[in-house]
C-alpha positions as CSV (number, residue, x, y, z in Angstrom):
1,X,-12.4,-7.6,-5.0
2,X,-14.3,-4.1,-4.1
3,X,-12.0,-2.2,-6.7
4,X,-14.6,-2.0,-9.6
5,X,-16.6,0.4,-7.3
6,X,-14.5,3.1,-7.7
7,X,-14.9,6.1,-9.9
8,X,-12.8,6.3,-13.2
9,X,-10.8,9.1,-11.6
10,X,-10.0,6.8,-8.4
11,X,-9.3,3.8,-10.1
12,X,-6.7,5.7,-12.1
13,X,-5.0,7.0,-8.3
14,X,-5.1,3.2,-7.3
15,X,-3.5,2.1,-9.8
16,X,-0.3,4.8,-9.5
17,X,-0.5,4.1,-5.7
18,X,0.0,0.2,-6.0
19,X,2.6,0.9,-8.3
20,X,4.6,3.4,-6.0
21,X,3.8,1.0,-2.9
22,X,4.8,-2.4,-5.4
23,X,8.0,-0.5,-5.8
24,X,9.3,1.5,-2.4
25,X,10.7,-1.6,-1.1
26,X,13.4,-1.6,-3.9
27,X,12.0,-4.8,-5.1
28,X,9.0,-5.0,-7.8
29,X,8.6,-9.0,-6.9
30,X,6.5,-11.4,-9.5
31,X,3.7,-11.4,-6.8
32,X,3.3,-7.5,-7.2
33,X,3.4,-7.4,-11.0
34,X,0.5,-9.9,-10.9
35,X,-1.5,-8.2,-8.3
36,X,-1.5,-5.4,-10.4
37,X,-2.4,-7.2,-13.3
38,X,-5.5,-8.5,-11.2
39,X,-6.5,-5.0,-10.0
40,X,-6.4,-3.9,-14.1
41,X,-8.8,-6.7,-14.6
42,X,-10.8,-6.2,-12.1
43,X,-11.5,-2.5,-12.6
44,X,-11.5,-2.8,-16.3
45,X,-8.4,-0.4,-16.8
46,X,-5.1,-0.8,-19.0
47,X,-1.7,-0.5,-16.8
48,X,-0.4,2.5,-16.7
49,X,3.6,3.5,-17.2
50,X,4.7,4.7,-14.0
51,X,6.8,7.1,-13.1
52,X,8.1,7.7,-9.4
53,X,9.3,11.1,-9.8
54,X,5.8,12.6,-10.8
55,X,4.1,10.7,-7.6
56,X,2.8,12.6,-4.6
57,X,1.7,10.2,-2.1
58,X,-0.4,12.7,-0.6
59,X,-2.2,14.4,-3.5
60,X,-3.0,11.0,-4.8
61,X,-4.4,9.8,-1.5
62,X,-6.6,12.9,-1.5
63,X,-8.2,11.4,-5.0
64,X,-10.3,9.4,-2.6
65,X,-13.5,11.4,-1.1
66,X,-15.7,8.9,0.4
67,X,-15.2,7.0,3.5
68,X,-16.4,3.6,1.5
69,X,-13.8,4.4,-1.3
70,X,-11.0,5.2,1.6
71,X,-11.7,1.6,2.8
72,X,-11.6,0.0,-0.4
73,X,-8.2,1.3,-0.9
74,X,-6.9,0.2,1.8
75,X,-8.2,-2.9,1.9
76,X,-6.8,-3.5,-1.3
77,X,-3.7,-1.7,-0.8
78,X,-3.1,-4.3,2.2
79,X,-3.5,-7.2,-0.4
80,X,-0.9,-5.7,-2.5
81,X,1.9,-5.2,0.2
82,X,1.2,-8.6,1.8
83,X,1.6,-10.4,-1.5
84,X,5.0,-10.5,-0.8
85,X,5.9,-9.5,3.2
86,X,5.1,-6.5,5.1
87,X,8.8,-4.1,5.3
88,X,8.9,-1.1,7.2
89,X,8.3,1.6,4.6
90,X,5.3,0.0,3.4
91,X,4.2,0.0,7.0
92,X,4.7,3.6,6.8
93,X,2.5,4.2,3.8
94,X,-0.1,2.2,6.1
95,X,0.0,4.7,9.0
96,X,-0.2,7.4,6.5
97,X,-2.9,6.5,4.5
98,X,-4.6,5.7,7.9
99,X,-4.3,9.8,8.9
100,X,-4.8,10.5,5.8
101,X,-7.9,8.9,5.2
102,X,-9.1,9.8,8.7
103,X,-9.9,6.4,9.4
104,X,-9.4,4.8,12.9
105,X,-6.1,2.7,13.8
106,X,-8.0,-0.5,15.1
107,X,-9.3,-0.6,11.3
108,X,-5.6,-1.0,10.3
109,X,-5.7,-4.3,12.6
110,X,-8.8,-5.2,11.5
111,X,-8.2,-5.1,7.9
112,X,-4.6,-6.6,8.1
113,X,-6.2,-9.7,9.6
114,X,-8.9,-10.3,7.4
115,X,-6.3,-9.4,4.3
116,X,-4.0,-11.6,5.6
117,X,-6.6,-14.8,5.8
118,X,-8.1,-14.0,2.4
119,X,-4.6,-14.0,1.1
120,X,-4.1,-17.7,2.8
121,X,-7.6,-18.4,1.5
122,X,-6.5,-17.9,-2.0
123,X,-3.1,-19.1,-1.9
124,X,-4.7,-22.4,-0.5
125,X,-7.3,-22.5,-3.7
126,X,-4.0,-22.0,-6.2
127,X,-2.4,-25.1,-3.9
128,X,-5.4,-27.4,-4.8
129,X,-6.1,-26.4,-8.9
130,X,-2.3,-26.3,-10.1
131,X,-0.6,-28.3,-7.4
């Protein structure tokens, strides 16, 4: 949704970080794969071929300078690991892209809910056009 306001340079760190968070749960689920494939779309961008052994969460995180781009991420980043259920590691990628980013904790909430009800919003939209 906000992802085509990124740089070049952070659209190529998103991408690696939705791969790595897609995949930490052990389970790269058909609703990740097409997230991703949205997020390519959206910021104009061919996938990339990831690897897991070259990714440093924290160097990659650090890709993102501006307070407006640290949202979008995360914002977007929530979208990704709802697609399929919140687990416990993603969570942890949460809180740490929270310090990270030096944004506050009540933004966590406040962006979980309103990921959460766009995510209903669209399901609901897919529901009435292919149902």
């Amino acid at each position: 949704m906000f992802l085509s306001q990124l740089n070049s340079d952070e659209k190529g760190a998103f991408l690696k970080l939705a791969h790595y968070i897609a995949r930490c749960d052990g389970d790269f689920s058909e609703a990740e794969v097409n997230t991703i494939s949205t997020y390519c779309i959206e910021m104009q961008i061919e996938d990339i071929e990831y690897n897991d052994s070259k990714f440093d969460l924290e160097s990659i995180l650090n890709k993102f300078k501006s307070e407006e781009s640290r949202k979008i991420v995360l914002l977007e980043i929530m979208a990704l690991i709802y697609s399929d259920g919140l687990e416990e590691r993603e969570q942890k990628i949460l809180d740490k892209m929270v310090e990270v980013f030096n944004l506050a904790k009540e933004l966590e909430v406040t962006y979980s809910e309103w990921t959460q009800s766009i995510l209903k919003i669209s399901a609901k939209g897919y529901d009435l056009i292919y149902s």
